[in-house]
N, CA and C atoms as a LAMMPS dump frame, in Angstrom:
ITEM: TIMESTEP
0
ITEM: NUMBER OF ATOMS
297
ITEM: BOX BOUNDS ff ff ff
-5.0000000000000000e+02 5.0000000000000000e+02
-5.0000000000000000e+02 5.0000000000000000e+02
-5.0000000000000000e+02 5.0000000000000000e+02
ITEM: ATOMS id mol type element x y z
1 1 1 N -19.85 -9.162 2.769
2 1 2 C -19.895 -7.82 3.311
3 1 3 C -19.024 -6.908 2.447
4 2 1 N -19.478 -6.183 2.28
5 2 2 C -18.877 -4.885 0.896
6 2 3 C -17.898 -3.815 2.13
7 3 1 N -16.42 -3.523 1.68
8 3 2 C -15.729 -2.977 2.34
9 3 3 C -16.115 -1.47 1.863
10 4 1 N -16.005 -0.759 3.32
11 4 2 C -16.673 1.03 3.215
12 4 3 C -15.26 1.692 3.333
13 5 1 N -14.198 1.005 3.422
14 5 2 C -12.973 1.874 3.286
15 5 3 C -12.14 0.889 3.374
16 6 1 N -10.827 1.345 2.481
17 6 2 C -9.861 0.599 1.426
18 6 3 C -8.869 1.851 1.398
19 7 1 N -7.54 1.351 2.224
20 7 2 C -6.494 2.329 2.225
21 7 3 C -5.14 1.573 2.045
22 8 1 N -4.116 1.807 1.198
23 8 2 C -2.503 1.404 1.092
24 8 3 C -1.635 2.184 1.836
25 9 1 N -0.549 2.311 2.392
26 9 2 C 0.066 3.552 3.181
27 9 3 C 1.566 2.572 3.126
28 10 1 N 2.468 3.34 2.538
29 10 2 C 3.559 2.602 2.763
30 10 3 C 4.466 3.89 3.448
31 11 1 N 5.805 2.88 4.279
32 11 2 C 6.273 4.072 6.119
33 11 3 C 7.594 3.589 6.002
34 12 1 N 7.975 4.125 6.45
35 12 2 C 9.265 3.294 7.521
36 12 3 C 9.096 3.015 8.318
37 13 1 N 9.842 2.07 8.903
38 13 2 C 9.599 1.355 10.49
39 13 3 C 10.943 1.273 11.317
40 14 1 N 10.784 2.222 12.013
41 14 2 C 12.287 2.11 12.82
42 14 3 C 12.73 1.044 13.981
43 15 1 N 13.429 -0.127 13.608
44 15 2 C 13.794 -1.064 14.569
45 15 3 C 14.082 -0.478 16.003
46 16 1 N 13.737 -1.418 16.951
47 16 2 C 14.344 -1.108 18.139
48 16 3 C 15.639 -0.257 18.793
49 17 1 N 16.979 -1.163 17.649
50 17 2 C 18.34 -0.687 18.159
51 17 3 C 18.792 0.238 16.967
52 18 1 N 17.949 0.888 16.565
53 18 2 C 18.148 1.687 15.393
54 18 3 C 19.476 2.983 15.519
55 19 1 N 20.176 3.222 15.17
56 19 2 C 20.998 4.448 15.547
57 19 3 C 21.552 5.473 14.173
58 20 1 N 21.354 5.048 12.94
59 20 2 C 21.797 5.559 11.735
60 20 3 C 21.78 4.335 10.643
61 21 1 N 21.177 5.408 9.497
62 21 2 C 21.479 4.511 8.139
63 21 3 C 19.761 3.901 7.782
64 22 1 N 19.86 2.91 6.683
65 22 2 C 18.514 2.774 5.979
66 22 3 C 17.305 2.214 7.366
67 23 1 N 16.192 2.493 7.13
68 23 2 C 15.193 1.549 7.484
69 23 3 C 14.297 1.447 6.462
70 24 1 N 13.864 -0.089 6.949
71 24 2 C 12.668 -0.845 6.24
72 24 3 C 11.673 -0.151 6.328
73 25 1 N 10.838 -0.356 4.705
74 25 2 C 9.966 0.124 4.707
75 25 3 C 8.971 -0.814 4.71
76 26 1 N 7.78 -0.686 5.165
77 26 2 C 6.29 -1.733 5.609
78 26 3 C 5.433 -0.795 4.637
79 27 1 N 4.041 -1.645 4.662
80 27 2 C 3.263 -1.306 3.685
81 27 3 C 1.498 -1.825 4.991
82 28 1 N 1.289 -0.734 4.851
83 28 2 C -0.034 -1.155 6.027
84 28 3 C -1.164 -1.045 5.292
85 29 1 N -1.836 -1.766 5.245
86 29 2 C -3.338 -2.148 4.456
87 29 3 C -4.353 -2.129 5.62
88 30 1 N -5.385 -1.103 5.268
89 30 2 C -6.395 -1.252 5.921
90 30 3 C -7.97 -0.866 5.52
91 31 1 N -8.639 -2.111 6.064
92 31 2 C -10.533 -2.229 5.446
93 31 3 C -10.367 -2.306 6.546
94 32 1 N -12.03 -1.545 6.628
95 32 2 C -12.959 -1.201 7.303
96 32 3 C -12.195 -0.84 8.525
97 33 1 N -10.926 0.138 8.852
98 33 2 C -10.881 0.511 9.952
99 33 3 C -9.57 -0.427 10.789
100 34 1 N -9.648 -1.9 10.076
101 34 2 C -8.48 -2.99 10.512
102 34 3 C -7.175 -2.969 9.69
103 35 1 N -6.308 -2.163 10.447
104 35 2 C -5.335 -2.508 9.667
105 35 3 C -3.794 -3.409 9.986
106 36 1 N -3.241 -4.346 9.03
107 36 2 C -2.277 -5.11 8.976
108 36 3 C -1.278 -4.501 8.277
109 37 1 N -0.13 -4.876 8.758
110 37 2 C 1.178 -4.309 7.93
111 37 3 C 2.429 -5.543 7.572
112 38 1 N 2.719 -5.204 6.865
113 38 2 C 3.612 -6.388 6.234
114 38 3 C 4.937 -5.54 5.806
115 39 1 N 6.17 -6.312 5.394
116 39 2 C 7.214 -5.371 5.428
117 39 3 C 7.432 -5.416 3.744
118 40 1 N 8.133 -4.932 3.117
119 40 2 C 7.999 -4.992 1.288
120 40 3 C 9.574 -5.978 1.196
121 41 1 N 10.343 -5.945 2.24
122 41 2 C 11.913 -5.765 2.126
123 41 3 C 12.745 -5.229 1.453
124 42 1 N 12.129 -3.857 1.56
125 42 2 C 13.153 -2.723 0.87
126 42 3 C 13.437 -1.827 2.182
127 43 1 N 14.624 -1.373 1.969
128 43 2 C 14.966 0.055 3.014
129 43 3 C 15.303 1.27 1.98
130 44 1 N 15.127 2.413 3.428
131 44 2 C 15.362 3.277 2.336
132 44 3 C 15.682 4.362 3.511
133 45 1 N 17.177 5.324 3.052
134 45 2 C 17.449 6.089 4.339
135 45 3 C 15.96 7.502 4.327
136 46 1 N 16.186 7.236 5.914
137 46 2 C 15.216 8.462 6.134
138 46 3 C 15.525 9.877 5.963
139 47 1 N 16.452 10.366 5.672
140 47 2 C 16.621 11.835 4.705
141 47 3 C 16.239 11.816 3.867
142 48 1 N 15.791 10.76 3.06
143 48 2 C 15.627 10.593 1.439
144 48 3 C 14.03 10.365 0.988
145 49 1 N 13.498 9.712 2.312
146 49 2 C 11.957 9.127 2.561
147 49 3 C 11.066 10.314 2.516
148 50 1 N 9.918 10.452 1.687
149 50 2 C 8.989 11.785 1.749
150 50 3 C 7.444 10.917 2.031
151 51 1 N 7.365 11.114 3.531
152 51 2 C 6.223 10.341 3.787
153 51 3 C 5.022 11.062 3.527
154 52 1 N 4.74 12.391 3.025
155 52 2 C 3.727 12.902 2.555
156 52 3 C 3.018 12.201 1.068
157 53 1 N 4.404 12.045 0.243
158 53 2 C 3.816 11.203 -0.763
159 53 3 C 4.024 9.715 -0.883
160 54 1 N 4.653 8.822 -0.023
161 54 2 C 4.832 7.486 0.675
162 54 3 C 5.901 6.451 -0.136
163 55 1 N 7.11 7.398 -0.447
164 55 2 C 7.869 7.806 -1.601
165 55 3 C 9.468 7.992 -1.208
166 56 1 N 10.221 7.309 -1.991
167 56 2 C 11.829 7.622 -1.838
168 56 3 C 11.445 9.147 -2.748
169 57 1 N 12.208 10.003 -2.318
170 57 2 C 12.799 11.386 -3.373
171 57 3 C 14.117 11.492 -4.042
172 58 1 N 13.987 11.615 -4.886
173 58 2 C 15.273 12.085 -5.661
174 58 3 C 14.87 11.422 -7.592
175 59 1 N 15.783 11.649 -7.965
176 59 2 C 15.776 11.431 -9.277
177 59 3 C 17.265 10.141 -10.003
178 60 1 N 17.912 9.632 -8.956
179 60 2 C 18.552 8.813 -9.283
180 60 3 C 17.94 7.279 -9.694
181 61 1 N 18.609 6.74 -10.126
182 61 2 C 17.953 5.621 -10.54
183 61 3 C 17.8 4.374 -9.344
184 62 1 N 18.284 4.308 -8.726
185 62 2 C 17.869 3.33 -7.105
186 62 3 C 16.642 4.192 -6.828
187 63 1 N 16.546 5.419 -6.782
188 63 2 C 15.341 5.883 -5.723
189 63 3 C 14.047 5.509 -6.667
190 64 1 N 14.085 5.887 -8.561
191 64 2 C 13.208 5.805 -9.344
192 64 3 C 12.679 4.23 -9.392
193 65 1 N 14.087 2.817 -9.512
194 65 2 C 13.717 1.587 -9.036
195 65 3 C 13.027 1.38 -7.963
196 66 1 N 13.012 2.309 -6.639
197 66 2 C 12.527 1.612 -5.351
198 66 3 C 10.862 2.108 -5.908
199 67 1 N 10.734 3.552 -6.581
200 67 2 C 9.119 3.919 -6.455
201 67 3 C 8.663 3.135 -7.031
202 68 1 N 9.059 2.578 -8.484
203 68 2 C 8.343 1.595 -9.423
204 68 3 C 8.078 0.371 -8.641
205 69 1 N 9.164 -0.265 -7.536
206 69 2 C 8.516 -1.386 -7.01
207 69 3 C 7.331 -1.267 -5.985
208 70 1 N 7.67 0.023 -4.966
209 70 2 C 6.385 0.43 -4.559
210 70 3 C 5.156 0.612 -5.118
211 71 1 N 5.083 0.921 -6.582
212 71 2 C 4.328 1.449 -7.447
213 71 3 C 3.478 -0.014 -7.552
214 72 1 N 4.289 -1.082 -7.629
215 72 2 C 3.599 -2.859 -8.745
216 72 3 C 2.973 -2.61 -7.064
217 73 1 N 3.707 -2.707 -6.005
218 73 2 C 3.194 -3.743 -4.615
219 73 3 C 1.997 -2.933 -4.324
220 74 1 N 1.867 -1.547 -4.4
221 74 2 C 0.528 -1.373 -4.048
222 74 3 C -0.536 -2.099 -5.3
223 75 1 N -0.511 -1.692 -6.977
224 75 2 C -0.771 -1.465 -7.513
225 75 3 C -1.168 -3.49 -7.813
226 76 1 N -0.582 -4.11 -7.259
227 76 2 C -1.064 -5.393 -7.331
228 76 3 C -1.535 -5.685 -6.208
229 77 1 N -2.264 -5.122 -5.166
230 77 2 C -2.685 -5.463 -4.253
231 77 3 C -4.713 -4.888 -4.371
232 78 1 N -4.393 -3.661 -5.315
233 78 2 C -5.872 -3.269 -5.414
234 78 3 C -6.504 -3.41 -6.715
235 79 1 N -5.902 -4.102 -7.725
236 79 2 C -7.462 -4.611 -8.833
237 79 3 C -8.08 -5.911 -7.997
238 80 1 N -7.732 -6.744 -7.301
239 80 2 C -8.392 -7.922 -7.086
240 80 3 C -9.553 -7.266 -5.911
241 81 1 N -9.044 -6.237 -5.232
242 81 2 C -9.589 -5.521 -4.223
243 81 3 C -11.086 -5.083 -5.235
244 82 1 N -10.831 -4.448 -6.322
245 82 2 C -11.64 -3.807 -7.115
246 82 3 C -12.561 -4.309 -7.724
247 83 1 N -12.276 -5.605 -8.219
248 83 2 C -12.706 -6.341 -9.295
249 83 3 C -13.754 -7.094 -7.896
250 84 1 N -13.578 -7.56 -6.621
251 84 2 C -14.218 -7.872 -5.693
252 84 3 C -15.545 -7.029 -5.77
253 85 1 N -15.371 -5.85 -5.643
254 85 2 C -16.063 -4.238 -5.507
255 85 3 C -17.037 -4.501 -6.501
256 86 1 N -16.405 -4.881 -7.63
257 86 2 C -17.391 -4.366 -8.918
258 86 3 C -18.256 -6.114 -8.872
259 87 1 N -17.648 -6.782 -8.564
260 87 2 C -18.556 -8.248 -8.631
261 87 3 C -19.622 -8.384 -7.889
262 88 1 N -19.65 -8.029 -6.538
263 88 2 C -20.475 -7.413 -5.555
264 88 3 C -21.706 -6.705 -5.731
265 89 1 N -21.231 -5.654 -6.206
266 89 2 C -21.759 -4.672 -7.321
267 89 3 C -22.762 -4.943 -8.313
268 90 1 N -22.324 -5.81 -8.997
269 90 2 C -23.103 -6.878 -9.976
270 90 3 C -23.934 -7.482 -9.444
271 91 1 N -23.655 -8.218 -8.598
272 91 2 C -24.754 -9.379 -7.848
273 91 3 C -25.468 -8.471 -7.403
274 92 1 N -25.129 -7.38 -6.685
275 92 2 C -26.454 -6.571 -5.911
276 92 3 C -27.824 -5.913 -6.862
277 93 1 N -26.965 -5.837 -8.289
278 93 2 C -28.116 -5.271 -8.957
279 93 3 C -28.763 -6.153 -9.955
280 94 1 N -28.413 -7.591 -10.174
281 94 2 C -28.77 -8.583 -10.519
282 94 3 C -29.894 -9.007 -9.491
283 95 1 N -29.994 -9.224 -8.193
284 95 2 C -30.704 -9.726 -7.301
285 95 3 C -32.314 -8.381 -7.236
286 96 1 N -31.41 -6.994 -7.456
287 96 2 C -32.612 -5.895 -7.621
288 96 3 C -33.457 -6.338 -8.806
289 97 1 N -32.95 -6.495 -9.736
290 97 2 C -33.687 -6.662 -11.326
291 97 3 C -34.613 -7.706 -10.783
292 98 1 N -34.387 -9.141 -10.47
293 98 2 C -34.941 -9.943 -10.627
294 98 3 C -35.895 -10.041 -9.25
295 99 1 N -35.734 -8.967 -8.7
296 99 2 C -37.4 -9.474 -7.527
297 99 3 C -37.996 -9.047 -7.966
């Protein structure tokens, strides 16, 4: 079955007894509508968190380290996603040619 939607979204997640200081950030993956979330085990304080772009802000070098690791964890999660897509892809128009 060929997935009709393919989304990454990385958040913070505020613990229960939360009262000040970093939270963990999760990374929620969702096809076709189902989505799972997993945690990355990074935190990151929420003054600093710009969830519009799903992103530590600033220009220091911890915040530039945390985007680059955000950057691999999505970024290794969607060629295999892709390469699925395009194989799929293949077979479907392999099976057209040959009837």
């Amino acid at each position: 079955m060929l997935e009709k939607s393919f989304s990454l979204h990385f958040y913070l997640k505020k613990p229960k007894n939360y009262l000040k200081g970093s939270m963990p950030i999760y990374l929620r993956i969702t096809v076709d509508g189902i989505p799972k979330e997993i945690s990355t085990g990074r935190q990151c304080d929420p003054a600093r968190w710009n969830a519009n772009a799903d992103r530590c802000s600033g220009t220091k070098e911890d915040a530039k380290s945390l985007n680059a690791f955000l950057d691999k964890q999505g970024n290794d999660l969607d060629p295999p996603k892709k390469r699925t897509l395009v194989r799929r892809e293949c077979q479907c128009k392999v099976d057209v040619v040959t009837v």
